[in-house]
SELUMFI-121315 format. One record per residue (C-alpha): residue number from 0; y, x, z. Coordinates in steps of 0.02 Angstrom, whole numbers, plus 50000, padded with zeros to 5 digits. Each point is the difference from the previous one (the first is absolute). Layout:
BEGIN
NUM|Y|X|Z
...
! end
This chain:
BEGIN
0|41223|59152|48332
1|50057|49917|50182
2|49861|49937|50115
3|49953|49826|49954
4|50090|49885|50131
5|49886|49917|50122
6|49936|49812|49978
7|49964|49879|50124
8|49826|50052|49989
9|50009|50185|50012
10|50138|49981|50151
11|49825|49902|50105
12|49939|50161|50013
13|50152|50095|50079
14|49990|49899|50164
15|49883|49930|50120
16|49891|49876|49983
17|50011|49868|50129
18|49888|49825|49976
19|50147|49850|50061
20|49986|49825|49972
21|50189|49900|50020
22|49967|49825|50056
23|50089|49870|50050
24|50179|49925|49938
25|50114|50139|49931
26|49957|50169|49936
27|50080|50091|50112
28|49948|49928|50172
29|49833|49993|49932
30|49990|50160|49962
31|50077|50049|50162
32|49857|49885|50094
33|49876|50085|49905
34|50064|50158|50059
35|50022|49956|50186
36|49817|49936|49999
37|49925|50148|49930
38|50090|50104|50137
39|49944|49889|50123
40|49815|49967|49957
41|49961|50208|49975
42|50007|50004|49826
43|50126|50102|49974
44|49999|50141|50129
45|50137|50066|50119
46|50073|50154|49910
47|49944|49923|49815
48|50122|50047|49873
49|50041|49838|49874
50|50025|50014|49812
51|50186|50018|49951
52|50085|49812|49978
53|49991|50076|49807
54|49824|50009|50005
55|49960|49851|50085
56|50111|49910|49897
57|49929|50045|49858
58|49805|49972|50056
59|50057|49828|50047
60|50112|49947|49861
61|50128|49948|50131
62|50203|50080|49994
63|50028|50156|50077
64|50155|49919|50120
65|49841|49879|50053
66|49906|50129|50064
67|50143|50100|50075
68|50067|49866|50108
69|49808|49956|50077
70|49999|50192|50034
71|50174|49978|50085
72|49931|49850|50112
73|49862|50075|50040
74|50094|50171|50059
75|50128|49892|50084
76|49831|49905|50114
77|49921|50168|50030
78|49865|49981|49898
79|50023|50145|49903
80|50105|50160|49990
81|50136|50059|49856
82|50070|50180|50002
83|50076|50094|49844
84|49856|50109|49937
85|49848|49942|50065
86|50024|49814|49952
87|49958|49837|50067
88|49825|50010|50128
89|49958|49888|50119
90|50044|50042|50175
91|49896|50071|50126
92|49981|49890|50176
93|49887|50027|50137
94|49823|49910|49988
95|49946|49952|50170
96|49811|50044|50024
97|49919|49808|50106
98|49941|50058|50160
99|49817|50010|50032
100|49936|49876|50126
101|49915|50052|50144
102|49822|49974|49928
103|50051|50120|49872
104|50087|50120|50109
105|49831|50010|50104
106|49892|50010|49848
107|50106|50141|49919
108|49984|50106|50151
109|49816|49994|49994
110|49977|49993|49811
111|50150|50062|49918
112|50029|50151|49876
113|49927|50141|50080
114|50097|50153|50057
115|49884|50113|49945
116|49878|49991|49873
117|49829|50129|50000
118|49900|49893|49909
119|49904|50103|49847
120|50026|50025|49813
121|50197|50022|49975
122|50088|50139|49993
123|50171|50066|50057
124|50085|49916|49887
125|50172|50068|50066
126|49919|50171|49930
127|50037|49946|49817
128|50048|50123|49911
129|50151|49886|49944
130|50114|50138|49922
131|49875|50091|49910
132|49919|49827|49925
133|50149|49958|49913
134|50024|50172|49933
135|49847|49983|49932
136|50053|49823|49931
137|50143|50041|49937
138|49915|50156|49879
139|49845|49863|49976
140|50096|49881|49949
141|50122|50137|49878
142|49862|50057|49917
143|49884|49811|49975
144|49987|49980|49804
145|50061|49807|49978
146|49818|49937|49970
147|49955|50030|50182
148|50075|49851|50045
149|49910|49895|49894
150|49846|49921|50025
151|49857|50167|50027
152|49821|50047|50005
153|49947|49922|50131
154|49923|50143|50070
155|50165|50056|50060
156|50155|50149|49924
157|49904|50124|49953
158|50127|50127|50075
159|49926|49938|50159
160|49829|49986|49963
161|50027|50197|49921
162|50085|50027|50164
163|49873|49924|50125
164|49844|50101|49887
165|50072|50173|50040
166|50063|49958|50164
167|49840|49919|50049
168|49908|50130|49949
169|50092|50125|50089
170|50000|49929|50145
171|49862|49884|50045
172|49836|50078|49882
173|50016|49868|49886
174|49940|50000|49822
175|50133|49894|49919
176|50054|49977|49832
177|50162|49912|49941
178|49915|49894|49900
179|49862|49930|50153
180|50173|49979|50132
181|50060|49804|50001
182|50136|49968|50120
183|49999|49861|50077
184|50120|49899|50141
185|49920|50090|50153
186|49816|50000|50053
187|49979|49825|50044
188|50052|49960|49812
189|49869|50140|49923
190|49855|49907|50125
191|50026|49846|49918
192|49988|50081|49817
193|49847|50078|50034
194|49941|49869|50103
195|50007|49866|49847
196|49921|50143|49886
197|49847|50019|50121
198|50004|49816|50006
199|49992|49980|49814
200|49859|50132|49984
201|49880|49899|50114
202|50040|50099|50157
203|49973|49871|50164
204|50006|50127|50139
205|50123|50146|50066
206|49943|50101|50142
207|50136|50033|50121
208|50038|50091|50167
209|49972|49916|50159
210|50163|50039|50041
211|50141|49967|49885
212|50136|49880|49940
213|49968|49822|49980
214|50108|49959|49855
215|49912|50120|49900
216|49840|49899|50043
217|50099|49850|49958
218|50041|50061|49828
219|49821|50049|49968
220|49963|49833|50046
221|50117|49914|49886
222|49906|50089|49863
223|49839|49927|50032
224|49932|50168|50098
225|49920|49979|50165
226|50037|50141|50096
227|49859|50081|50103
228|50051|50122|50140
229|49916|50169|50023
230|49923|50057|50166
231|50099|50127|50092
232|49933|50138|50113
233|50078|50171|50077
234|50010|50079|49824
235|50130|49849|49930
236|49945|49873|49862
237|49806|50009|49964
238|49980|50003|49811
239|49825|50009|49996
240|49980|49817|50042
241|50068|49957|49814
242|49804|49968|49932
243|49948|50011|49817
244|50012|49928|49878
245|49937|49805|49980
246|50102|49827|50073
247|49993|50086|50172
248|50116|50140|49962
249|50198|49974|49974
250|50074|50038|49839
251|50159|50088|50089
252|50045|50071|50152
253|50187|50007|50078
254|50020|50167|50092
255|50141|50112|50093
256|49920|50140|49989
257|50125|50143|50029
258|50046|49912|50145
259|49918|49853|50077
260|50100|49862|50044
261|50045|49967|50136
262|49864|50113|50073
263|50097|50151|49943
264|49817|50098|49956
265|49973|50064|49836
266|49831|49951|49899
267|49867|50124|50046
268|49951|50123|49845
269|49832|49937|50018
270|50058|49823|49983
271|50110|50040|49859
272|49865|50071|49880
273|49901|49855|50072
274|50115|49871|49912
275|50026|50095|49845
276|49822|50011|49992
277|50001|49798|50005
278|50123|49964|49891
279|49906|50115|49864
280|49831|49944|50019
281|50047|49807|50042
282|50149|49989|49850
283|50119|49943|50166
284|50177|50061|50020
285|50074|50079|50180
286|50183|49935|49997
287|50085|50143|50072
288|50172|49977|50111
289|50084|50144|50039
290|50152|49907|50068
291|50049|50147|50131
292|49927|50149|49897
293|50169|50098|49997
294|49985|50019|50211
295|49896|50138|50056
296|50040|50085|50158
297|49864|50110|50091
298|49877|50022|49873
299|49980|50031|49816
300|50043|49849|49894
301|49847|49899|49962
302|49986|49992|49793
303|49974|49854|49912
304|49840|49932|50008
305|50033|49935|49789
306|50001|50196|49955
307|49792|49992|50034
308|49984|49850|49859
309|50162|49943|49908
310|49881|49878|49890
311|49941|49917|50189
312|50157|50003|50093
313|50161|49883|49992
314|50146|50109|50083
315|50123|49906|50083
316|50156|50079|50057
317|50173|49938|50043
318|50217|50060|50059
319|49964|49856|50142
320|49963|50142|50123
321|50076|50164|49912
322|50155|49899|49981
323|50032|49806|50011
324|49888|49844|49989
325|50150|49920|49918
326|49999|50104|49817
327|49851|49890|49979
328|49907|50150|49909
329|49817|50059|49993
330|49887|50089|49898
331|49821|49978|49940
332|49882|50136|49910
333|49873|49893|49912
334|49840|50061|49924
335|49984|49981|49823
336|49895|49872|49970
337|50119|49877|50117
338|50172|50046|49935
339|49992|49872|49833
340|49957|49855|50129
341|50139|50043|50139
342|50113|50034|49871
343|49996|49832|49941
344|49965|49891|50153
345|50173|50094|50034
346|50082|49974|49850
347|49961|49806|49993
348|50108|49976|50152
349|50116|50156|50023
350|50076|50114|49867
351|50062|50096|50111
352|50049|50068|50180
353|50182|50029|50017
354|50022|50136|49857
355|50156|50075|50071
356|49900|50021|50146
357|49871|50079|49912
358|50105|50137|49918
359|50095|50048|50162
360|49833|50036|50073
361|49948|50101|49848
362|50166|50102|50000
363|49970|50001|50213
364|49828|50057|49989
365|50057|50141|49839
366|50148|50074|50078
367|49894|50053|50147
368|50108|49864|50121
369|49860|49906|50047
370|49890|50144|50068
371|50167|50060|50100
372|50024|49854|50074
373|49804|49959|50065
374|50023|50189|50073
375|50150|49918|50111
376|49910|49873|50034
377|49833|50065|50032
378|50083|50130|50150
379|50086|49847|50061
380|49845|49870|50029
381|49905|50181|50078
382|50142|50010|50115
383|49986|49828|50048
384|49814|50005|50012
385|50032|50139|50132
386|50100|49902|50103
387|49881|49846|49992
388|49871|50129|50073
389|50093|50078|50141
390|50082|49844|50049
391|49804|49926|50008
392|49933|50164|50131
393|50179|49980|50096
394|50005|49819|50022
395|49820|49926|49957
396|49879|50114|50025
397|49860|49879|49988
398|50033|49974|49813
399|49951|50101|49868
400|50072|50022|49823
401|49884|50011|49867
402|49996|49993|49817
403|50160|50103|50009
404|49935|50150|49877
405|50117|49903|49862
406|50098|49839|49924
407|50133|49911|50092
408|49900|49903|50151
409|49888|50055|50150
410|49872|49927|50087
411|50030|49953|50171
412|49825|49998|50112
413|50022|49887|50156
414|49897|49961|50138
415|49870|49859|49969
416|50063|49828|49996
417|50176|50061|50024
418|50061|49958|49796
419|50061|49844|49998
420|50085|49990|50155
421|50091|50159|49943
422|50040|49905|49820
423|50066|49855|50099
424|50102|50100|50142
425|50072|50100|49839
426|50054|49812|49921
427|50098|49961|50149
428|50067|50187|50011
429|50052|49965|49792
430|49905|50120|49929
431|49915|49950|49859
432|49808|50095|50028
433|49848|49966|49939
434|49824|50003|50082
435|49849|50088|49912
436|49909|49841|49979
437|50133|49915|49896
438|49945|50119|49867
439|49780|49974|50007
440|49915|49879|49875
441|49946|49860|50047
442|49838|50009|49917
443|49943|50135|50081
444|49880|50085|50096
445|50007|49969|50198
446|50094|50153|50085
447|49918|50152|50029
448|50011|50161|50117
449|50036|50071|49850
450|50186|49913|49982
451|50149|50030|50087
452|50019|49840|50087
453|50164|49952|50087
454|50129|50081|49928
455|50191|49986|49930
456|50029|50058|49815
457|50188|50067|50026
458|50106|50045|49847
459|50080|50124|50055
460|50085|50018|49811
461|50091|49830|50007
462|50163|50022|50116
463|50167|50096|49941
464|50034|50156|50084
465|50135|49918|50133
466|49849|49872|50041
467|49847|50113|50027
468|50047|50050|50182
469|50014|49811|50051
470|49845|49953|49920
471|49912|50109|50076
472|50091|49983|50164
473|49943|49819|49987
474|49792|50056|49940
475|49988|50089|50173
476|50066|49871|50103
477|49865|49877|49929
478|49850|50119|50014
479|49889|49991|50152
! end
């Protein structure tokens, strides 16, 4: 038999859909005002390739010839563009930009974009591993049964959770079976889920670190925990101030304990059993976030501190450092008796977490790609790391780097009372830097000896490779 011939329906689907209203007396110089307007209001882009006068005759019930001669009109004003094989578009024209007043020039110079950029917690992200990401999509992606792009376990494909378990396990000490691993849409995401769970359970309280980020606080806080910092001394984050058990002590406490942020110290082996030791004799949970775990540079990698009690510690890990904030994927390692509740707080409001996502980083993380490229990486922020040092005893030799043993950021120690001018001179250098302080909870304890005082936190991961010498080119020149 011949191929059925094509309806009027089933030709819709051969062109391009284009939403056009004729108005006006006459079809044809309605449609052709239509057009013109559409042009001329944005709607239809310069470059934007129109449906065939076939099509759009058809989609509008209107005679072919009708539609021809508006294109013709059209063409003949400029408005659009007709060449033999690439049919009818609408032309391109130059778009002038208004020019900024003066107010605005003067207020762009101080506050514009900035040139360079060493504020903390982003990558390279010109370091994506772009060609061997889509290799990895491509067999992902070949070999996803159908059903994986349905609606899933909430939990997450369980060729990543398999993936993240042995890799995990390998490589950061933790106990972690597929079936405890829920991924989740990066760290701030799996903080909420846990932080309605603890909620739910009666929890009021989270202990935090003095120093930290403030949206995590705020997300705490949304739950209905009050977070409590921790007192900090020479030795990092003092876990012994947790309590016992009884309304005084906090049902959960939010740690970095690999690597303390922004301090850059790990928690002190004393301090870690101490928490452990909290968790198991209060019933509280240490929310562990390893968000930099992958970047060790002078010194043996610090394990995770869930391998000591997987049924007390919540693992949080994330690809915002190892790769890009942008795939929007994290990991959690729950204990037991929590992974029915998260599961379902997550599954009442999100399925899932980009699935083709999910099973590139599964086939990344199995081929062995994704522990290549963190060795490129990992030589490349130590080389940079180098530089940040010797560029410090060449040019300012009254500031010390500290904190510098691992992760992506350093420490900057200035001289007393010296921070925010620095933070402001670097503003109207434009580069974006951020001051110690920015970083300390507000709740807590009145500075001590103990604490590093004025000081920069510089992320020395953030700029490409063609902007690291300017940045920090443009560092020295606003240190005293």
């Amino acid at each position: 038999m011949g191929e059925p011939r094509a309806t009027s329906g089933s030709r819709r689907a051969l062109g391009i859909d284009l939403h056009i209203q004729p108005t006006g007396p006459g079809l044809r110089r309605g449609l052709t005002d239509a057009l013109r307007d559409a042009v001329r209001g944005g709607r239809l882009a310069p470059g934007t390739r129109l449906p065939s006068s076939r099509t759009l005759a058809v989609d509008l019930g209107i005679a072919r010839n009708t539609v021809a001669d508006a294109y013709a009109d059209l063409v003949a004003e400029g408005w659009l563009t007709a060449r033999q094989g690439s049919g009818t578009r609408v032309a391109e024209r130059p778009v002038q930009a208004p020019r900024p007043t003066a107010p605005e020039r003067r207020r762009d110079r101080a506050t514009g974009a900035p040139r360079h950029n060493l504020m903390p917690g982003t990558p390279d992200l010109a370091s994506f591993p772009r060609a061997a990401w889509l290799k990895a999509a491509r067999r992902a992606l070949t070999a996803a049964p159908n059903e994986a792009l349905g609606y899933g376990d909430p939990r997450g494909r369980p060729e990543l959770r398999a993936a993240l378990a042995g890799y995990l396990a390998r490589a950061r000490g933790v106990h972690a079976d597929p079936g405890r691993v829920v991924v989740c849409s990066g760290f701030a995401h799996g903080l909420m889920l846990i932080g309605e769970v603890l909620r739910r359970r009666g929890v009021r309280d989270a202990a935090v670190e003095t120093y930290g980020l403030a949206p995590h606080w705020t997300i705490l806080g949304r739950s209905g925990l009050r977070t409590r910092p921790l007192p900090l001394d020479r030795l990092g984050t003092d876990t012994r101030d947790l309590g016992g058990s009884g309304r005084g002590s906090p049902g959960a406490a939010l740690l970095t304990p690999a690597h303390q942020f922004p301090i850059g110290v790990p928690l002190h082996h004393e301090r870690r059993a101490a928490v452990v030791d909290w968790a198991r004799r209060t019933g509280g949970f240490v929310l562990e976030d390893d968000y930099d775990g992958e970047f060790r540079y002078d010194r043996q990698p610090v394990g995770a501190l869930q391998g000591l009690d997987p049924e007390r510690v919540v693992y949080f890990g994330t690809a915002s450092k190892s790769l890009a904030p942008g795939l929007r994927l994290g990991w959690m390692v729950l204990p037991a008796e929590l992974l029915p509740e998260v599961a379902e707080v997550k599954g009442g409001s999100d399925w899932a977490c980009g699935v083709l996502d999910q099973l590139t980083l599964a086939e990344f993380i199995e081929s062995g790609a994704y522990d290549r490229h963190l060795r490129a990486v990992r030589l490349r922020y130590r080389r940079r790391r180098d530089e940040l040092v010797a560029a410090l005893a060449e040019r300012a030799p009254d500031v010390r780097a500290t904190g510098i043993a691992a992760g992506l950021h350093a420490v900057l120690r200035l001289p007393a009372g010296t921070e925010q001018s620095v933070v402001r001179a670097a503003a109207w250098q434009r580069l974006a830097l951020s001051g110690l302080s920015l970083y300390r909870h507000a709740d807590a304890a009145p500075v001590t000896q103990d604490e590093p005082g004025d000081a920069l936190v510089v992320g020395y991961g953030t700029p490409a490779d063609h902007a690291w010498a300017g940045a920090l080119d443009a560092l020295c020149r606003v240190l005293p």
